[in-house]
N, C-alpha and C positions, 0 to 999 in steps of 0.2 A: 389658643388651646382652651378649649372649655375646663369648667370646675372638676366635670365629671370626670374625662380624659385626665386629668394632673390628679385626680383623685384616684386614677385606675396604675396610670405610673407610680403613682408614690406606694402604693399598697405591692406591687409588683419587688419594687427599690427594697422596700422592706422583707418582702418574704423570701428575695435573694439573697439580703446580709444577715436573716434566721438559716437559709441552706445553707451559707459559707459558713456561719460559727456552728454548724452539723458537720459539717466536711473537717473541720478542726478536730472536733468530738471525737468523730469517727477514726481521724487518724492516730488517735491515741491506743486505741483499741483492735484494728481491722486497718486487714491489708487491701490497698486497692486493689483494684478488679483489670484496670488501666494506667494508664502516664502519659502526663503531656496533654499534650491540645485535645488529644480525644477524649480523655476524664474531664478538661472542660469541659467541652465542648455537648457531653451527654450531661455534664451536671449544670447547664447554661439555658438548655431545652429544660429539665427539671424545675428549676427556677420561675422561670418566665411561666411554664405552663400551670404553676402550682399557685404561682400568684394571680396568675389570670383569672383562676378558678375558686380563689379564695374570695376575691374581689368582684365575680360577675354574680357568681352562687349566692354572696352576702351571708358568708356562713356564720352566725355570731355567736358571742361570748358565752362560752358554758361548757357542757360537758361535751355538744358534737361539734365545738372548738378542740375538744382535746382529741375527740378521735379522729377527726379531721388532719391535726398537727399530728401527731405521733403515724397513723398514716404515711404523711408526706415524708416524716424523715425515715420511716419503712421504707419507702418505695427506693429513695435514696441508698440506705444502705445496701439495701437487694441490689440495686441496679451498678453502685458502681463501688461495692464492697463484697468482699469472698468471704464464707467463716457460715456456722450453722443459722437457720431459718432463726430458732429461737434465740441466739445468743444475739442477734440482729435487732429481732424486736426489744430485746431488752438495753441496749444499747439507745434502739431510737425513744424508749422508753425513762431510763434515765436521765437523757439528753433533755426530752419537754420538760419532765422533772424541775430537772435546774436551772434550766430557763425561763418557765414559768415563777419561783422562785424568786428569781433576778427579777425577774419584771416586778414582784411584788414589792423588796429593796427598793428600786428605782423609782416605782409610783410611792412609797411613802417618805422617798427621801424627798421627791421633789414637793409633796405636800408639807414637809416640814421646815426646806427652803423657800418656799411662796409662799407660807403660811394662808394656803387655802387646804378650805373641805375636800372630801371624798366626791359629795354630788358637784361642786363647782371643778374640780376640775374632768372629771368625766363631761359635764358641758360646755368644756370647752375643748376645741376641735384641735385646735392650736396647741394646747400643753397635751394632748393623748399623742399627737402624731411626734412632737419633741422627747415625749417619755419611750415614744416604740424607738424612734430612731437611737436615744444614747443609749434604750438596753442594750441593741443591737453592738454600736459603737462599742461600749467599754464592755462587754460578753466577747468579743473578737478580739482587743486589746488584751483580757483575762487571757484567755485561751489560747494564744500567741505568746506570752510569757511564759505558760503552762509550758508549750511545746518547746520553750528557751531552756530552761532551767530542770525541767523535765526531759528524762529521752524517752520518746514514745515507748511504747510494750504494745508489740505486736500480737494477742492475744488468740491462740491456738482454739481457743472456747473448746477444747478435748472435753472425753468424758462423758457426751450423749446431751439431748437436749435437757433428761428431768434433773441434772447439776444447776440449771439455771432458772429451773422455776420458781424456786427461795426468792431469789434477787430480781426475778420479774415481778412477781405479784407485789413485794414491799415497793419498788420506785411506780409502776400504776397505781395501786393503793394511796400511795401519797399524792400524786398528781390531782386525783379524784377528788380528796378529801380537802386539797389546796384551791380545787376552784369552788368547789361547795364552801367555803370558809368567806371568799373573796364575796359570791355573790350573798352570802348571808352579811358582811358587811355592809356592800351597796343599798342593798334594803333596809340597814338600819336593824336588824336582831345582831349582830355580833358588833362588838364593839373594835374598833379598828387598831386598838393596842393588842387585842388576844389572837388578832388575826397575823401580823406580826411575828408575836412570837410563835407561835402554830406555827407560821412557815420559816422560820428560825430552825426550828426542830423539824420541819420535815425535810427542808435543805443539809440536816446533818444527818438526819435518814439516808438519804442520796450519797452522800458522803461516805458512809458507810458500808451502802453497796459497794461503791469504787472499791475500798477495801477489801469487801466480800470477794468479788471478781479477784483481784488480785490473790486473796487468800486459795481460792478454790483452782485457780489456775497454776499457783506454784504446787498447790496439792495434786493434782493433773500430771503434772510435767515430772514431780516425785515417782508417783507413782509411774509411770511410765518408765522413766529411767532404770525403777526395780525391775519390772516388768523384762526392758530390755538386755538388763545385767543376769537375770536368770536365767535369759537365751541364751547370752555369751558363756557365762557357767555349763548351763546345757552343753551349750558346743563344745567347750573347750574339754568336757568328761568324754564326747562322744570320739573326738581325737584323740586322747590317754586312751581310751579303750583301743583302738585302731590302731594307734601306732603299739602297743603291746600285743594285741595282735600278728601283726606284720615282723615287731619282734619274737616274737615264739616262731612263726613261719620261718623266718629265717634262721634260726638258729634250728632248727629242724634240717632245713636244706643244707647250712654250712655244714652237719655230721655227714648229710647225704654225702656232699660233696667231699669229703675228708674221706670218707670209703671208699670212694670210686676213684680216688685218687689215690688210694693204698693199691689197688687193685690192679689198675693202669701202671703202676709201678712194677707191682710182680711180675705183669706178664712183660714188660719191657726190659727188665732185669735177665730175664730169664730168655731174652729176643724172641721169644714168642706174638711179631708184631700182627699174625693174620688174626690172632687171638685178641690183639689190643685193640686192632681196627675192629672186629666186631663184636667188640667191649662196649667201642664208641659208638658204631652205628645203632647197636642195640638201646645206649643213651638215650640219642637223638632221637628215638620214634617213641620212648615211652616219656619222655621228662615235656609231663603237662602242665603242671601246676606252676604255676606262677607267683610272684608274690606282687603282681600289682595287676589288676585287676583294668587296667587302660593305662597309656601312655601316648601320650602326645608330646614328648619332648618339653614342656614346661612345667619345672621344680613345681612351681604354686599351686596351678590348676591339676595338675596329675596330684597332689596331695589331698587336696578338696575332693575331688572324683572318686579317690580310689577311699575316703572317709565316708564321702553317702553312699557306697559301695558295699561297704562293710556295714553302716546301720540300716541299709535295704534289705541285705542279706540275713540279719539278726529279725528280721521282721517278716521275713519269708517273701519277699517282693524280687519278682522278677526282673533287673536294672540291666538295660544292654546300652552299649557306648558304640558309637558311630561318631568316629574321630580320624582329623588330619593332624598334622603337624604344628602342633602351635609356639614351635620355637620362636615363629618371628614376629609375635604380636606385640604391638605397641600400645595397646591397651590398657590405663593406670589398671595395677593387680589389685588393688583394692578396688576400687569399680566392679572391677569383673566378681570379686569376691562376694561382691555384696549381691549380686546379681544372678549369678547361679547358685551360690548358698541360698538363697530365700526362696525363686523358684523350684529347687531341686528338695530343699523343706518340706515347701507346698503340697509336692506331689509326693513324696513318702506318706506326708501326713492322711493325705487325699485315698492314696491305697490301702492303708492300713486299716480305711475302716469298712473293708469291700473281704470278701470270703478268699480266704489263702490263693484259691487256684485263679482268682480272675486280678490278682495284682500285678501289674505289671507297668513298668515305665520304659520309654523309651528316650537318651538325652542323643543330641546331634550336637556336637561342636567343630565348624569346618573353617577355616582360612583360606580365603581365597585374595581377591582383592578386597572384599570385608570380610566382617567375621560373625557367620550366621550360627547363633545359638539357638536351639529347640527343646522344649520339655513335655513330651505326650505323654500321660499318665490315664490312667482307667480311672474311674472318676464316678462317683453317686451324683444325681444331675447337679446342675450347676445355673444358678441364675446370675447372670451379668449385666448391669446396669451402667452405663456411663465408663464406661470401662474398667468398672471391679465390681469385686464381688460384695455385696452386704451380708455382713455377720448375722446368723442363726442363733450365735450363744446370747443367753441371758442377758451376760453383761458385756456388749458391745468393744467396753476397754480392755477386756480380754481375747478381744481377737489379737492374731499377731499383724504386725507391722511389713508383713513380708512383699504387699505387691505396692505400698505406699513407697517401701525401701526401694522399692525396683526403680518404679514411675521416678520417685527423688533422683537415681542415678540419670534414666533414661532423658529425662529432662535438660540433662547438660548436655548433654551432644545433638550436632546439629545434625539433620539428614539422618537420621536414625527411625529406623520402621521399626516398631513391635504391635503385638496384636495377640490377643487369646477369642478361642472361641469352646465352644463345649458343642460334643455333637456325637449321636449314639455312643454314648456310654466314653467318650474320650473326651480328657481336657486338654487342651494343648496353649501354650504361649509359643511364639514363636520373637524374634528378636535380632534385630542385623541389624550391624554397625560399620562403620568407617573404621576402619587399623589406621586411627589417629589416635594422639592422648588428647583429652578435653582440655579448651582454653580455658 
């Protein structure tokens, strides 16, 4: 094997055990994208192709080494990491950070144990490729304990990407300002103690971010929780309303019923029964009113139903129920809850802002061998991307949670079809399951 060839492996070795102490990184913050042989196996191809091209390109030391690196572990996170564009980059941005950092530690530590220069050992081939290998080394050993004694935080990066621009521009800023420092060293304008400490302090920069993230994420996940508790609040008022509703209604009908039962009395008293029978018959053809507004034989979903029912009603929307029997679903109720409460949400909210006469929803819940739910509602257009819809409001964290909550249920059952599409003037989700309960 020629110099060159052991010189294109070794640089390859190297920019594979910088991807794996990224794959570390990253799993402290972001959720894979894969498992198993196939996140190797594409972060293996990553590797090899990143070092190949590190090594044939000859990309050197300096600033299009940083964007080069920060790049590579871009591509990375993109590729086999989920979570937002920018909360990504700042991730692969933090990471060179404190890598670069370490490297600096590392090359002064070993100039302080071989008691050589800056320029000698940059001349020599030998102490550069043993300093890249043990940053590597003990950066993977770090970072491995990290993930010991540490339990990862799966980081939602909520909240929009301009939450994360703070903590991007400080860890690129420092990056920057860490190899302009280094390379004013080598030439001899910075003295190589001030250079040190500078990245002393920009490594506790970094550190900071960590923090920052962590800070701005539990603030995220705060907020949200308020967010979600005001729904539940919401809901739980729009039910007190309903069931007081439903109670006046009834007590209205129990008087009815208490007359007509005085009255069936008299004439029965009195055996006047051609008079009682069309007492009753006369009952039966005018007693319209209802007090539940759909029944389908199940306590839960008949309460839910006949609650959006009555806030459709208050809102002047036109709600029609096309319903079987859902006595015999086997379907967890909470699931289902969460599921037709968020679309059935959706589509009030969706009507509500259309002119009285053209609101109208349509719901379908049928039982057969599955159980096919439907929500068609009239609808101001509707753009759908990747399969939801992107918020219009200001502030994006103000959207509600309602087709995230669906997708989250719908994701646990296997063999499950849903699907929305929007089209003259109608939105529709449609949604059919197995009459199983989720494993």
């Amino acid at each position: 094997m020629s110099d060159v060839d052991f010189g294109t492996l070794l640089g390859i070795l190297i920019t594979a055990l910088q991807c794996f102490a990224g794959v570390l990184f990253f799993d402290i913050f972001l959720k894979r994208r894969f498992t198993g042989m196939r996140f190797w196996g594409v972060f293996a191809v990553l590797a090899v192709f990143f070092g190949w091209v590190l090594n044939e390109w000859h990309v050197p030391a300096g600033f299009l080494k940083v964007g080069f690196s920060t790049t590579m572990f871009l591509m990375i996170g993109l590729t086999l990491y989920s979570g937002g564009v920018v909360f990504r980059l700042l991730i692969s941005c933090l990471f060179y950070a404190l890598l670069n950092g370490f490297d600096v530690f590392v090359v002064f530590a070993m100039l302080k144990i071989l008691d050589v220069s800056l320029e000698g050992f940059r001349e020599s081939y030998t102490l550069v490729i043993a300093a890249l290998v043990a940053e590597q080394m003990v950066g993977i050993a770090v970072l491995l304990l990290a993930q010991k004694l540490l339990r990862p935080k799966k980081a939602s990066a909520g909240g929009g990407w301009h939450l994360w621009m703070a903590p991007l521009l400080l860890s690129a800023g420092s990056s920057v300002i860490s190899v302009y420092l280094l390379r004013s060293a080598v030439t001899g304008h910075t003295d190589s103690g001030v250079v040190l400490v500078c990245t002393v302090f920009l490594v506790f920069v970094n550190l900071l971010v960590i923090v920052l993230i962590d800070w701005l994420e539990q603030t995220s996940r705060y907020r949200e929780e308020s967010l979600a508790l005001n729904e539940k609040l919401h809901t739980q008022a729009e039910s007190i309303e309903a069931l007081g509703n439903a109670y006046a209604v009834q007590r209205r009908l129990t008087h009815d019923y208490n007359a007509h039962l005085v009255s069936l009395y008299g004439y029965l008293n009195e055996e006047a029964y051609d008079r009682a029978r069309d007492y009753t018959r006369e009952l039966l053809s005018h007693q319209t009113e209802r007090l539940l507004a759909v029944n389908t034989h199940n306590a839960a979903l008949d309460a839910l139903f006949n609650q959006k029912a009555f806030v459709a009603d208050k809102q002047g929307i036109d709600l029609r129920f096309v319903v079987s029997d859902l006595s015999g679903l086997r379907i967890r109720t909470s699931d289902l809850t969460v599921l037709i409460s968020n679309l059935m949400d959706n589509a009030i909210e969706a009507c509500a802002l259309l002119p009285e006469d053209q609101r109208e929803i349509e719901v379908r819940a049928i039982l057969e061998e599955t159980f096919f739910f439907s929500v068609r509602n009239r609808s101001l257009p509707v753009k759908i991307v990747d399969g939801t819809i992107p918020s219009t409001k200001p502030d994006p964290s103000m959207h509600g949670y309602g087709l995230a909550n669906v997708r989250t249920i719908l994701a646990q059952y296997t063999e499950c079809y849903h699907d929305m599409t929007y089209k003259n003037g109608w939105f529709s989700y449609v949604v059919e399951l197995p009459n199983l309960p989720r494993s």
